[in-house]
C-alpha positions, 0 to 999 in steps of 0.5 A, a space after each residue: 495563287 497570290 496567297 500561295 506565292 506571297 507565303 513562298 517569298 515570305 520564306 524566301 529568307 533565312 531569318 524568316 525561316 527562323 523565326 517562323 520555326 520559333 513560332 511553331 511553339 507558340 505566341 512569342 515576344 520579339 524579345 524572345 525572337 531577337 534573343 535567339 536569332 541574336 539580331 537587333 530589334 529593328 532587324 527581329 521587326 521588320 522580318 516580322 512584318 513582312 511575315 505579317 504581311 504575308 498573312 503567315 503571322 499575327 501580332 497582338 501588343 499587351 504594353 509595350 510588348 508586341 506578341 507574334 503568333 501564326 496565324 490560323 493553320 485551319 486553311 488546308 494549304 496553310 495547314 499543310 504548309 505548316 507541317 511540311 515546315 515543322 517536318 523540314 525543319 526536324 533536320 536543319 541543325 541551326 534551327 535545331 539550336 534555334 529550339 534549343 536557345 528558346 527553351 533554354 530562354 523561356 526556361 530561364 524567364 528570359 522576356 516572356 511568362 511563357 511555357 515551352 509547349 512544342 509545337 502549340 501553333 500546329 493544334 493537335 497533330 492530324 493523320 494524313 487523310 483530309 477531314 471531309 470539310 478540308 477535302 471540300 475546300 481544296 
């Protein structure tokens, strides 16, 4: 239940939310992040953090870059709190623009040597019936 709760208040933030809908698409540098949510770096971090802390995302540095990825969706809560995100999100205009921007950033070579890939984070899209292995584990 103390996961369950520390991904709610992770979520519990505007920034956060979009940022965690930037990362459905794949592994990000903070410079990527800023760029779209148009906010200072210490601002872009220190959102990171708390949803690193939450245990929601990962980081690796490569330099002086600092990449941020979700973690693992393979928990059946996670991965089912996953696709309730990426579904919501479908319908909220400022982070329809948000996918937009970085699109349009990747596109251009704005931080990263990245590729657009929607929704990369998720794995392959799944059917609504639970595998036997996460039907076990709920």
């Amino acid at each position: 239940m103390k996961e369950l709760e520390q991904y709610f208040k992770a979520l519990g933030d505007n920034n956060r939310l979009r940022i965690i809908n930037l990362l459905l698409h794949g592994e990000l540098c903070v410079c990527d992040i800023q760029y779209v949510l148009e906010s200072s770096q210490p601002n872009v971090s220190r959102h990171l953090a708390y949803l690193k802390n939450s245990g929601m995302v990962l980081d690796r540095r490569d330099g002086y870059r600092i990449y941020y990825r979700l973690t693992d969706p393979g928990e059946a809560t996670k991965r089912l709190l996953f696709d309730f995100l990426r579904q919501a999100f479908g319908d909220e205009e400022q982070l329809q623009r948000d996918t937009e921007r970085l699109k349009d950033a990747i596109a251009a070579g704005s931080c990263t040597v990245s590729e657009w890939k929607p929704y990369s984070a998720l794995g392959r899209p799944r059917t609504g019936r639970a595998s036997s292995r996460e039907t076990a584990k709920a």
